[in-house]
VOLUM-155753 format. One record per residue (C-alpha): residue number from 0; residue in one letter; chain; x, y, z. Coordinates in steps of 0.5 Angstrom, whole numbers. Each point is the difference from the previous one (the first is absolute). Example, Ala and Ser with C-alpha at 12.3 -4.5 7.8 and 13.67 -1.06 7.14 Angstrom:
2
0_A_A_25_-9_16
1_S_A_2_7_-2
//
This chain:
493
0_X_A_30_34_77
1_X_A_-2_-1_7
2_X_A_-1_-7_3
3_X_A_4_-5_-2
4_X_A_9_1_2
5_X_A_4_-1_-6
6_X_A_3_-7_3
7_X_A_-7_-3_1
8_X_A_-3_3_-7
9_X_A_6_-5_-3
10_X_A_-1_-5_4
11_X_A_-7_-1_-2
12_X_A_2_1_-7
13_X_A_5_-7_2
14_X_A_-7_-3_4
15_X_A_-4_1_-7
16_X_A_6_-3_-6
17_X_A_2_7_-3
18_X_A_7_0_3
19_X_A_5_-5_1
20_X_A_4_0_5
21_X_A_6_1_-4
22_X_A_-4_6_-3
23_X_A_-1_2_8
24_X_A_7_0_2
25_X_A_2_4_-7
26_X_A_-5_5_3
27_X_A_3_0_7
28_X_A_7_0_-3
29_X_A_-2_6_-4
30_X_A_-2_4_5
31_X_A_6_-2_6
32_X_A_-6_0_4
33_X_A_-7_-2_2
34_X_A_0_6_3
35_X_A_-5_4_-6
36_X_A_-5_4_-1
37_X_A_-6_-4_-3
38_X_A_1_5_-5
39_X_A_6_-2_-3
40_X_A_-1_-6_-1
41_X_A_-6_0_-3
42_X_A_3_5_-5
43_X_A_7_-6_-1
44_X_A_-5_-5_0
45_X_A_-5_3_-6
46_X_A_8_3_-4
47_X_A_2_-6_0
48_X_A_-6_-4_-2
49_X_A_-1_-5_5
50_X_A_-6_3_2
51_X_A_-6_4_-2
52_X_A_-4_6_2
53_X_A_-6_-5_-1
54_X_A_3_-5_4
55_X_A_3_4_6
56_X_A_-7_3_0
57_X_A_-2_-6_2
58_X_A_4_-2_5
59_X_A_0_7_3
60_X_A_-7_-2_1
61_X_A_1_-6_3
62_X_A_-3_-4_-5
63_X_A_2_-8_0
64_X_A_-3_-2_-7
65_X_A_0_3_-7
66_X_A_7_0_-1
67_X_A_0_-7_-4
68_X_A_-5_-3_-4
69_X_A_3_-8_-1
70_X_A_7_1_-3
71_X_A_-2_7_-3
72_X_A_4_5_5
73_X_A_-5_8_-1
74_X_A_3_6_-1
75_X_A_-5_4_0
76_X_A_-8_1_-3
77_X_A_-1_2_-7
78_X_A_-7_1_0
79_X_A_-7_-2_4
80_X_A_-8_-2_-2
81_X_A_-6_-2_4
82_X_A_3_-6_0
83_X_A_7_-2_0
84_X_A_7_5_0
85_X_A_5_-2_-5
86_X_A_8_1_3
87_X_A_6_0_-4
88_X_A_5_-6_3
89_X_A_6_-4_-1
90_X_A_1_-8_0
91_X_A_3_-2_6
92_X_A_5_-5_-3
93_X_A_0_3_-7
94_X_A_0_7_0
95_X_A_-7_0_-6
96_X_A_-3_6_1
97_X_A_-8_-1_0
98_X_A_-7_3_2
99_X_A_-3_-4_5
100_X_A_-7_2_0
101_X_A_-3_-1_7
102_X_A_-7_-1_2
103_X_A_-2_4_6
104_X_A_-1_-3_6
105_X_A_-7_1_2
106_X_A_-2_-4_-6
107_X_A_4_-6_1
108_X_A_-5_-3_5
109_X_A_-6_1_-6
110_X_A_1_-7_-3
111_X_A_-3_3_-7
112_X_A_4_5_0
113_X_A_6_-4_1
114_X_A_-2_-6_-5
115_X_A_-1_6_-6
116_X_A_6_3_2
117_X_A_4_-6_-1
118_X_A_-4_-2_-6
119_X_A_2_6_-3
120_X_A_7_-1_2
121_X_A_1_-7_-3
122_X_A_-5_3_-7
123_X_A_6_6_-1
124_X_A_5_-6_1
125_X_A_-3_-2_-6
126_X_A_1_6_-3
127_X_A_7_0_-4
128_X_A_0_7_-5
129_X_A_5_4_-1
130_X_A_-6_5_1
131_X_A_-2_-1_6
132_X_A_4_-1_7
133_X_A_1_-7_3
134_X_A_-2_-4_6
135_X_A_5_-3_2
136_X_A_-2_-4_7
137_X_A_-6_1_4
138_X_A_0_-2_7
139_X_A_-4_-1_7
140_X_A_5_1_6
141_X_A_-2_0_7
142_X_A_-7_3_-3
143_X_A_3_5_-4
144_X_A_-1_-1_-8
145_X_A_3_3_-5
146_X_A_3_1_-7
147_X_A_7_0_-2
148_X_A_0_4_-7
149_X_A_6_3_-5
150_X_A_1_7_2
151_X_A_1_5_-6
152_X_A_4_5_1
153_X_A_-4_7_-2
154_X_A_-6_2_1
155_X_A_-8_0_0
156_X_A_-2_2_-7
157_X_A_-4_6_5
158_X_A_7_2_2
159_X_A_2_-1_-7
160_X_A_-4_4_-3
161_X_A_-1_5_6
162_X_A_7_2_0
163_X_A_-1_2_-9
164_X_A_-6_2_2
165_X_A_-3_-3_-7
166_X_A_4_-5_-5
167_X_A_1_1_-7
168_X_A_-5_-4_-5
169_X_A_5_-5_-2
170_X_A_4_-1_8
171_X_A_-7_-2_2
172_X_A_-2_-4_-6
173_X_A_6_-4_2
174_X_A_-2_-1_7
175_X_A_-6_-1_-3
176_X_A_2_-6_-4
177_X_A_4_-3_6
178_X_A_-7_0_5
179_X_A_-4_-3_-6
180_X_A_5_-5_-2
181_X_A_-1_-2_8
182_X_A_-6_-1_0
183_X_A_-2_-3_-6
184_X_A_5_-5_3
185_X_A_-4_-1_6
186_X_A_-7_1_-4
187_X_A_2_-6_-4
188_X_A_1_-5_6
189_X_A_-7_3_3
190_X_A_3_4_5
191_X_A_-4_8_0
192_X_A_4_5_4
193_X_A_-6_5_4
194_X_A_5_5_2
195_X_A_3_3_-5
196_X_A_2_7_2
197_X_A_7_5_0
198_X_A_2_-3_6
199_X_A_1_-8_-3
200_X_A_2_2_-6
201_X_A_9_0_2
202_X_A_5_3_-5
203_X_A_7_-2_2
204_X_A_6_4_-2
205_X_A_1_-3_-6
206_X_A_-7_3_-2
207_X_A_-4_-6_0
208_X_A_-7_-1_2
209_X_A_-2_-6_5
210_X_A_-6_-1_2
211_X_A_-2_-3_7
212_X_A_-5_-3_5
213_X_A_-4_-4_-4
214_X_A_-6_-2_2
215_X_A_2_3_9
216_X_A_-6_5_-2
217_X_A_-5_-6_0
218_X_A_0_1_8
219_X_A_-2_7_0
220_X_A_-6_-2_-4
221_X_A_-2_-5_4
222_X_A_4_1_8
223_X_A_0_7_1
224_X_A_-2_2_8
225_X_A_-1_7_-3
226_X_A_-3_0_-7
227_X_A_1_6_-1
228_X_A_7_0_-1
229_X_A_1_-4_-5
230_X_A_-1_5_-6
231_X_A_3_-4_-6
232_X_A_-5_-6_2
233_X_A_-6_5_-1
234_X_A_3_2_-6
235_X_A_-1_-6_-2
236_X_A_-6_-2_2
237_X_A_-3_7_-2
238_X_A_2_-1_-8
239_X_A_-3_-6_0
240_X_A_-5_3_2
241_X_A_1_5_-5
242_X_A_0_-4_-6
243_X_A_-4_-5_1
244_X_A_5_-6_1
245_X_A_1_-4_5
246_X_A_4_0_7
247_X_A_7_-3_-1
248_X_A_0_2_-8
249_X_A_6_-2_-2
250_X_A_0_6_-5
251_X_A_0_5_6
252_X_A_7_-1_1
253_X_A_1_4_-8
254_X_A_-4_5_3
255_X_A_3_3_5
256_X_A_7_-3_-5
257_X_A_-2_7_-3
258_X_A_-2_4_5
259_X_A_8_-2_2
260_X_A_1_2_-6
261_X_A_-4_7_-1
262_X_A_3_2_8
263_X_A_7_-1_-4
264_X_A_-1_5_-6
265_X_A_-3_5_4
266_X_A_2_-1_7
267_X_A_-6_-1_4
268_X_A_-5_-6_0
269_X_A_-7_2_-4
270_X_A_-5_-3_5
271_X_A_-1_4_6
272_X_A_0_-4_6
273_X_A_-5_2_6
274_X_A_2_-3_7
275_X_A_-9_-2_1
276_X_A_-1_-7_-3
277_X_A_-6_3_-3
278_X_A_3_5_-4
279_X_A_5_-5_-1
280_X_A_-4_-5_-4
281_X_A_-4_6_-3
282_X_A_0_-1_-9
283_X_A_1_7_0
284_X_A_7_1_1
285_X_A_1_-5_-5
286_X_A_-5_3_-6
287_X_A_4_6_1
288_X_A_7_-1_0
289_X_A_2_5_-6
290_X_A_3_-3_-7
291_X_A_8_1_1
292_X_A_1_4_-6
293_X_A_-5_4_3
294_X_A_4_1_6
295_X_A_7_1_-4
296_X_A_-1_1_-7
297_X_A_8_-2_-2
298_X_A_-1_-7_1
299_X_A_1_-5_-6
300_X_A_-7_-3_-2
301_X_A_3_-6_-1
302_X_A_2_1_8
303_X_A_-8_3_2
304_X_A_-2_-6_-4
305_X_A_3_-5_5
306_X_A_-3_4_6
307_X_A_-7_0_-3
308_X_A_-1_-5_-1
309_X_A_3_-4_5
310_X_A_-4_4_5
311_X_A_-7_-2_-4
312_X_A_-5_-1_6
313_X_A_-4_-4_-3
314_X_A_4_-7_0
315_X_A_-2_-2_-8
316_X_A_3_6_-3
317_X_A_7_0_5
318_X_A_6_-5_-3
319_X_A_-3_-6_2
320_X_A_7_-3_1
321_X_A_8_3_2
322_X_A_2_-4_-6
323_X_A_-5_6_-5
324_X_A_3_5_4
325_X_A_7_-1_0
326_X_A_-1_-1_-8
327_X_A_-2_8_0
328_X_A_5_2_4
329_X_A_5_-3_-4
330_X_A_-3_4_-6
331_X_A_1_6_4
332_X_A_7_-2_3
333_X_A_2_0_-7
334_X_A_-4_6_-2
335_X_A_3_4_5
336_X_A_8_-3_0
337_X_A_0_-1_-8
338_X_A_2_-8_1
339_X_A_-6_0_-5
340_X_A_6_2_-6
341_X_A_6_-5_4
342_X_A_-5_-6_1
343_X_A_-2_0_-8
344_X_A_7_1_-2
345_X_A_3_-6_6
346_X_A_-6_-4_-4
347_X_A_2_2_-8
348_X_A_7_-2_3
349_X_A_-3_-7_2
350_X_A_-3_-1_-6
351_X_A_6_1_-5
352_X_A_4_-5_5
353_X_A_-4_-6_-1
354_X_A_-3_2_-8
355_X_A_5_-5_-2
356_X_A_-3_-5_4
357_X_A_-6_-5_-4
358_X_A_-6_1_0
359_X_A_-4_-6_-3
360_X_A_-6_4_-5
361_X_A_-1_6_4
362_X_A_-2_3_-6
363_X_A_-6_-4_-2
364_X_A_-2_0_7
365_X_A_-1_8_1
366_X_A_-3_2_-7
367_X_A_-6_0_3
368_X_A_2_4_6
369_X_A_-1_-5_6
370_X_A_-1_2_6
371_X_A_5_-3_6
372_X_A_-2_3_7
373_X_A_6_0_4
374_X_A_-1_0_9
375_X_A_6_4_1
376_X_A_0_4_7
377_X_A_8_2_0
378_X_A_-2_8_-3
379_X_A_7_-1_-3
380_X_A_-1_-7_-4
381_X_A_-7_2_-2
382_X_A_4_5_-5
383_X_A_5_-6_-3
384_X_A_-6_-5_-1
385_X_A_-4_5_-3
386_X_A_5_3_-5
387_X_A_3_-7_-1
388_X_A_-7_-2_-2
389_X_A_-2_5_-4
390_X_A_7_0_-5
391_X_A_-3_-7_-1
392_X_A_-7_3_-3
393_X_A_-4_-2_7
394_X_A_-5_3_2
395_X_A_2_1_7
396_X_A_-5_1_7
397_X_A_4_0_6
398_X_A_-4_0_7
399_X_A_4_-1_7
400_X_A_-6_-3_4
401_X_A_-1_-8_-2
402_X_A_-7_1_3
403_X_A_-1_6_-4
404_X_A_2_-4_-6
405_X_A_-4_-6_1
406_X_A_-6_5_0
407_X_A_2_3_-6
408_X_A_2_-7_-4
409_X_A_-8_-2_3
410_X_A_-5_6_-2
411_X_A_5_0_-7
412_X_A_3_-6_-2
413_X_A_2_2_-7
414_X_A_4_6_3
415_X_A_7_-4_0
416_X_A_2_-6_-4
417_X_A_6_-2_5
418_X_A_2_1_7
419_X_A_6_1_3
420_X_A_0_0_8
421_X_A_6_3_3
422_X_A_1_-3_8
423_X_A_6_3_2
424_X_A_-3_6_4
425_X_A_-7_-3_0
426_X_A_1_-8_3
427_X_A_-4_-4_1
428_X_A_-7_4_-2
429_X_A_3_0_-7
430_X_A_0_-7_1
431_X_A_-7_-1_2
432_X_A_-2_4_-6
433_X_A_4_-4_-5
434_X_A_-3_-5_2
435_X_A_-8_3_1
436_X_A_0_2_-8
437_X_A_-2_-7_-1
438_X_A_-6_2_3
439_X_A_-2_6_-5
440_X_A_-5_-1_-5
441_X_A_2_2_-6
442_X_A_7_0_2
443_X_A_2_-7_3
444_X_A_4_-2_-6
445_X_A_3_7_0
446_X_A_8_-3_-1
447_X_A_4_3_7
448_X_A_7_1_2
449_X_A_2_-1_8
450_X_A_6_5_1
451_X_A_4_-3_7
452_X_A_6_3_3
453_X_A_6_-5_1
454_X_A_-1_1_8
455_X_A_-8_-2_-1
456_X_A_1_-7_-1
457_X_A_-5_-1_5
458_X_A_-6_2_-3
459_X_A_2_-6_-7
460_X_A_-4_-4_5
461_X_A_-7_3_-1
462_X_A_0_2_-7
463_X_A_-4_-4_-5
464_X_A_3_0_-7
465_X_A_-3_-3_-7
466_X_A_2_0_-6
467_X_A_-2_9_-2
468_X_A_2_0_9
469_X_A_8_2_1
470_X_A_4_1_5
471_X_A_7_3_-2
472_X_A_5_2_5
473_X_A_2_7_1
474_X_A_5_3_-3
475_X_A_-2_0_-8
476_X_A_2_4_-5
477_X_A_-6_4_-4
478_X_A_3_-5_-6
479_X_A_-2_-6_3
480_X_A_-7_2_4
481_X_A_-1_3_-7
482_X_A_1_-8_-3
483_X_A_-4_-3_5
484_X_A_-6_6_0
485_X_A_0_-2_-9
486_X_A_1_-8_2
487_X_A_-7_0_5
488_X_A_-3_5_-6
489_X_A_2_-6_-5
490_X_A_-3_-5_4
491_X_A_-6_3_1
492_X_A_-1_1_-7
//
């Protein structure tokens, strides 16, 4: 390691705030001597953790910045974009250990790349699931912008997967739930993704999938100095090109949610991915991705279903929304695990517990199977409502998309006689639903119940209520929902 002597690499190490001076005079005193090869006091230094290889390389090469981001000590880089360069770091003060996505210097005086940047820093703060990785701060320093991010411990799902070489149908059909629930969270507060790929997909080491950097491929799209490197923007704009939709189709992103899906079950992405841009935007390459049944004719059909027809080219026959395709994925999940059989039995033992309990004239009001629709996005919930329901003589829909109900509600109004909204999982759209039945034709008088938890006190304010409206805090037994759902039918009569 030519250049610097061992006494001046760790007075730098001093000058930059990565030792102390305590540490110096332990390191002093360790060796008796400033008399050391350079050598050996990297190799102590990096034993004893109190530095890096990443940042004795740096001082090594003289460098004079790069060491802390705000209070955010680096420790070494984990991964590099067009864009910006993502290191593993540690609070100076705390100890936390976060990701801080830094964006390269050469962008930092495009005020437009700067301002979306930022912009979409602060849409990701907004963006708490469990399913997808936080942004905690973001900063301007002295001209350098960057994002402070939960750092999961594990892997990108491309290394995940790479390492296996292929997932088995339930392992992924797992992780397949995971991204989906993280992105109907964000696709229900307006915010699309435009870069699902391996490499934003995160699995920690506990085996949960987490999505990450919402809405930073936007800039690709519209900023990139070289057009050509932004492939998955490409992507994009090729199948909306393909399909007939528009540019920024929210409904692209479950496109490519399958094509993640598809790489996981056979162990490589089914689109070929050209390096010209006019290939790239070709529709051929999108038309001639073979059926993945066709590919491994082992995989489960409940499994080849979700692929295919989340990897629809024309929009209008796709899931339209993340909500419709986690309900398929539920149904395969339970296929594949046996939880199907487990669920009805959690279910029928629910249904016993609370058989005792009154139910004002359930019998009068189901002799002619009424038909209740229950908006329901927790797989598992959907099995205890329609179960519960069904042992009562209800005819039972149960759909987990609210718009997706308010549709059906609207082209056949006489499919459900009362409806139950459940806003546990679905928040506050659930609460624009229940208040937009009144707008349905055929269905305005339609008795309905509001499902809140006890911790969604907030959305009470925005609830319009009436003498067939209800609203009823979570938790209730399937006995007294049962009650309510007679007692509205009643009143209706």
């Amino acid at each position: 390691m030519p250049g610097l002597t061992a006494s001046e690499l760790a007075d730098a190490a001093f000058d930059m705030g990565l030792l102390s001076e305590r540490q110096l005079q332990e390191i002093w005193a360790h060796f008796g001597s400033h008399a050391v090869s350079l050598d050996a006091l990297v190799q102590h230094l990096i034993r004893r953790g109190l530095l890096t290889n990443y940042q004795v390389d740096l001082l090594l090469k003289g460098k004079r910045t790069g060491f802390f981001y705000g209070d955010y000590k680096v420790l070494y880089m984990v991964g590099a974009g067009t864009f910006a360069r993502v290191f593993r770091a540690v609070h100076r003060e705390t100890g936390q250990v976060v990701a801080v996505k830094v964006l390269r210097q050469r962008f930092s005086d495009n005020e437009k790349m700067v301002s979306r940047f930022l912009r979409e820093g602060e849409i990701g703060k907004t963006l708490q699931h469990p399913n997808i990785v936080p942004v905690y701060e973001v900063q301007s320093i002295a001209g350098t912008h960057f994002l402070v991010m939960e750092f999961v411990e594990g892997n990108t799902l491309r290394d995940f997967v790479k390492i296996r070489k292929k997932l088995d149908p339930l392992q992924a059909t797992k992780l397949m739930i995971d991204m989906t629930q993280g992105l109907r969270y964000a696709f229900e507060r307006g915010v699309a993704h435009r870069d699902l790929k391996m490499t934003n997909v995160l699995v920690s080491a506990k085996g949960q999938a987490k999505l990450v950097d919402f809405g930073l491929a936007a800039m690709e799209e519209e900023e990139s100095p070289d057009r050509t490197l932004n492939m998955r923007a490409l992507d994009y704009l090729a199948l909306e090109m393909a399909g007939g939709g528009q540019k920024g189709d929210p409904r692209s992103d479950i496109y490519f949610l399958g094509c993640i899906y598809y790489n996981m079950l056979i162990g490589r992405w089914p689109l070929s991915e050209p390096r010209d841009r006019n290939q790239r935007l070709g529709k051929r390459r999108f038309i001639e991705v073979l059926p993945i049944q066709d590919v491994d004719k082992t995989i489960p059909r409940c499994v080849a279903i979700v692929v295919n027809k989340a990897m629809q080219v024309n929009p209008d026959r796709r899931y339209q929304t993340p909500s419709e395709m986690l309900f398929d994925l539920g149904l395969a999940h339970r296929e594949l695990s046996g939880e199907a059989v487990e669920e009805r039995q959690l279910a029928a033992r629910i249904e016993e517990q609370t058989a005792a309990e009154h139910a004002p004239s359930a019998e009068t009001t189901t002799a002619k199977q009424v038909g209740i629709m229950v908006v329901e996005a927790n797989i598992k919930m959907q099995d205890i409502f329609r179960e519960g329901l069904k042992r009562a003589g209800y005819r039972v829909l149960i759909i987990s998309d609210p718009e997706r109900a308010l549709e059906r509600l609207a082209y056949e109004p006489q499919v459900a006689q009362c409806v139950i909204i459940n806003a546990q999982d679905i928040g506050q759209p659930a609460v624009a639903a229940f208040n937009r039945l009144e707008e349905i034709e055929g269905a305005a008088d339609r008795p309905a119940i509001l499902l809140v938890d006890e911790t969604q006190t907030y959305l009470l304010d925005e609830v319009k209520t009436g003498p067939k409206r209800i609203v009823q805090t979570l938790p209730i037994t399937l006995g007294k929902l049962r009650g309510l759902v007679a007692e509205l039918l009643q009143r209706e009569d």
